[in-house]
N, C-alpha and C positions, 0 to 999 in steps of 0.2 A: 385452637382447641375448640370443640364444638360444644354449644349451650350445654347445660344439661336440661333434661327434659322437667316438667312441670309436673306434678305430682298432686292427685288429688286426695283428701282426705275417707275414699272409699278404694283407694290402691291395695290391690294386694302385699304390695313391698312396705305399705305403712301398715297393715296388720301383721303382717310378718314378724317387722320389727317393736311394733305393740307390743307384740305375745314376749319379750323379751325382759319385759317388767319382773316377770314370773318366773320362779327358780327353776319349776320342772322344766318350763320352757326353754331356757338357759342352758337346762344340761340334756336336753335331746337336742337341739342342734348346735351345742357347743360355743354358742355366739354370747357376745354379750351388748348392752350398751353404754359408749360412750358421751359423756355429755359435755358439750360448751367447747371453747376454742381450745382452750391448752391442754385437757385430754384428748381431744381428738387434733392435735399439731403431734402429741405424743403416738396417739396413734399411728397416724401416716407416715413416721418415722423410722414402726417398730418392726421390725422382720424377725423371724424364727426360722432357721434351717432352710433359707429361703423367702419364706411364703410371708407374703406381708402379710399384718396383724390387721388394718384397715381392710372392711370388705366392703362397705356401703355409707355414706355419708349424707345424710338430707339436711339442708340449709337455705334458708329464706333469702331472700336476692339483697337485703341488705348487707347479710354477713359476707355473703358472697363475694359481695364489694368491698367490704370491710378487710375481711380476712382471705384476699387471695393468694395467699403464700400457702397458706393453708388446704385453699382448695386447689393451688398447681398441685399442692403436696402430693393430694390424695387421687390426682390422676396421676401424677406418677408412680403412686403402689400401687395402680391396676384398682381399686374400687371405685365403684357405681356412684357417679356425683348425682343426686338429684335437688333440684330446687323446689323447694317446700314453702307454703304458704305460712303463713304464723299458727294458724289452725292446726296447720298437719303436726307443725315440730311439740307444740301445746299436747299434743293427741297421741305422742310418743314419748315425750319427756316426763322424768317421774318428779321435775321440780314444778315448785308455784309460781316461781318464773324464768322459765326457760331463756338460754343466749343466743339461742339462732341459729343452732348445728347438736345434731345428736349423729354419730358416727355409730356405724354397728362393728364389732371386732371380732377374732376368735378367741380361744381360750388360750390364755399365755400360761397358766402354770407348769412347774418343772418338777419332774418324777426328782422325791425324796436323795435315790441312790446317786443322781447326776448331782446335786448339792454339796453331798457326802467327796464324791469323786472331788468338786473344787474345793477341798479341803477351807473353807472357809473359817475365819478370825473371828467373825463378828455374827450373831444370828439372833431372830427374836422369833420364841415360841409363845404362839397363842392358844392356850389352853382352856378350853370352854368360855370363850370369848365369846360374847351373842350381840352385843351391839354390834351393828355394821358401821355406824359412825365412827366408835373407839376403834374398830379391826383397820380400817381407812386412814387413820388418823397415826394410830402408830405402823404402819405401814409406812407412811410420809417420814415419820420420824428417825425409823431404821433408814429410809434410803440417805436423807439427812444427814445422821450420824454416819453413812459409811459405810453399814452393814453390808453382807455381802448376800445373805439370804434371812426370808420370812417363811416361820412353818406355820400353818394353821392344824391345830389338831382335827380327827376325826367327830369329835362333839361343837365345834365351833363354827362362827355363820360361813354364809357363801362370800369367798374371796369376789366376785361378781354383783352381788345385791347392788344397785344403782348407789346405796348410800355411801357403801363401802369404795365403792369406785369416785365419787366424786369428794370422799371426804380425803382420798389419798392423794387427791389435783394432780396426777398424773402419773405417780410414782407406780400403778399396777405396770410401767412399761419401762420401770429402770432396772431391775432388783427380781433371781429370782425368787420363785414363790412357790413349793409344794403345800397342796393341800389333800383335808381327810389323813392324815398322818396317825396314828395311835400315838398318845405323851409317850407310853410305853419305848413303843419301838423309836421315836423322835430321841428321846435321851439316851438311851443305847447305842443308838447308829452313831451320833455325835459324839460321847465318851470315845466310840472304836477310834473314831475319825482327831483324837486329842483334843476335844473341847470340853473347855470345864463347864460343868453344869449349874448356873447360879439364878435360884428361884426367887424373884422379887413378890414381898412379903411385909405387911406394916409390924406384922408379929415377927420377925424376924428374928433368930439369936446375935447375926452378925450386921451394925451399922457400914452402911456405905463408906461412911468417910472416912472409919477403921481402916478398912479393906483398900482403900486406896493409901491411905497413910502410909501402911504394909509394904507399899507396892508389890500388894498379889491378885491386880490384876487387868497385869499385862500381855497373857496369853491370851489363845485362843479362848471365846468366850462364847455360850448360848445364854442368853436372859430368857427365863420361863414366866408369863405372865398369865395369871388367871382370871376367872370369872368377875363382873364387876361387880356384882351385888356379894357373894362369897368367897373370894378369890380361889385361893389352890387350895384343894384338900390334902388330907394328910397323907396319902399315898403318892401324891404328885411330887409335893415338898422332900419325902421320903427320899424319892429319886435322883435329888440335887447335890452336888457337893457342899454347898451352903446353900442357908437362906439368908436372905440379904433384907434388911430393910433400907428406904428412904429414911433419914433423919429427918421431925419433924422439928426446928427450931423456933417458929410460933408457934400459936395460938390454935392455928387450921387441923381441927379433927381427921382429914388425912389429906391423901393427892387420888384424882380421879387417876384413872386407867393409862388413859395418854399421860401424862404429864409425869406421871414416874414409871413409864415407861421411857419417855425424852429422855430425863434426869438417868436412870441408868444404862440407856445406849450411851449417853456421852459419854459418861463417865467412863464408859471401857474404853469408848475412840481414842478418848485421851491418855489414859493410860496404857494406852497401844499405841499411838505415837509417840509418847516418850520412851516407850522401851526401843523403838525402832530409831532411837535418837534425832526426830524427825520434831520439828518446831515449826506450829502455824502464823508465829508473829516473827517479822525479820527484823534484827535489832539494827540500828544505822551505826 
């Protein structure tokens, strides 16, 4: 395999991939980037209708050493290995401290209708969601739980934002992901498609562990999750077959974004595994 070539921090290929921090930049040339080992191991793993997801990878000669499964990986999807000095990688990465490899990728999202088409069980919609941390975070959670697709509405952050990619450690490459979706049209298409529509809500009229008690629900399921400062408005809520709250049992004035998000992916998982008569613990 031949070196890769040295990389200096006035490279056209590191401003390139600089400009990548940046949303407009992101979405004219449809790239985005990846950071640290286990996003970009996920990267060079990931193909679409072919075309690997890994298009360019820069990494410092330790990592290189470090992690060379990683970088056989990534000559094997055909993208550009370069070794980078610690500067360069510092000078492209959006953390305060970078791991040694930032990978550049393409755009992995999946048109809405192809979602629709895999008639999917399980889904989390992000409705005016603007943290990239929380959009990242329950991203991980849905693939966790099982889900089988993430929508992000038409008001909600860039699936892409560095945050949003590192806070999901890998998962933008398991699960897929249509974005810019109107709530509108995203609860419609899933109603057509038999999913029940259930709006996670601290105001809710219906508690979770009601509704699991019930056992109603173990269908096909979308959990709609909104804004973190205001959650879902009442045209959103409107659109759901229920609203569901998290039970608060202490003390704690509510749950952040992620965390009853967690709380209600699982709790469909599981009550979708037990409809399917299907048991995660095997009894001796």
């Amino acid at each position: 395999m031949p070196s890769p070539e040295l990389i200096s921090p006035r490279s056209a290929r590191v401003a390139a991939a600089r400009r990548l921090a940046k949303r407009n930049f992101r979405g004219k040339d449809r790239l985005f980037l990846a950071e640290g080992p286990q996003a970009v191991r996920e990267a060079a793993g990931h193909v679409v209708d072919g075309t690997p997801t890994l298009v360019e990878l820069f990494a410092t000669p330790e990592a290189e050493e470090r992690y060379a499964d990683i970088i056989g990986a990534a000559h094997t999807a055909g993208a550009r290995v370069h070794l980078a000095s610690e500067e360069v990688i510092a000078d492209i990465s959006t953390t305060v401290t970078p791991q040694g490899m930032v990978g550049v990728c393409r755009f992995l999202d999946t048109p809405f209708e192809e979602i629709l088409a895999a008639r999917p069980r399980l889904v989390a919609v992000l409705a005016h969601v603007r943290d990239p941390g929380n959009a990242g975070t329950v991203l991980r959670c849905a693939d966790a739980a099982g889900a089988e697709a993430v929508i992000l509405t038409d008001a909600s952050v860039d699936l892409y934002n560095p945050k949003a990619v590192r806070a999901s450690v890998g998962s933008h490459f398991h699960l897929p992901v249509a974005v810019a979706v109107p709530v509108e049209r995203a609860v419609e298409g899933l109603k057509n498609a038999g999913v029940r529509i259930l709006a996670a809500d601290g105001a809710g009229d219906r508690d979770l562990d009601d509704e699991l008690d019930k056992g109603s629900m173990g269908g096909p399921t979308a959990w709609v999750f909104g804004n973190e400062a205001w959650g879902l408005p009442e045209e959103t809520r409107a659109l759901a077959d229920a609203v569901v709250r998290v039970p608060i049992h202490g003390k704690a004035e509510s749950l952040n974004l992620a965390t009853a998000a967690a709380v209600c992916l699982y709790a469909s998982a599981r009550a979708q595994r037990a409809t399917e008569g299907c048991r995660t613990v095997t009894e001796s």
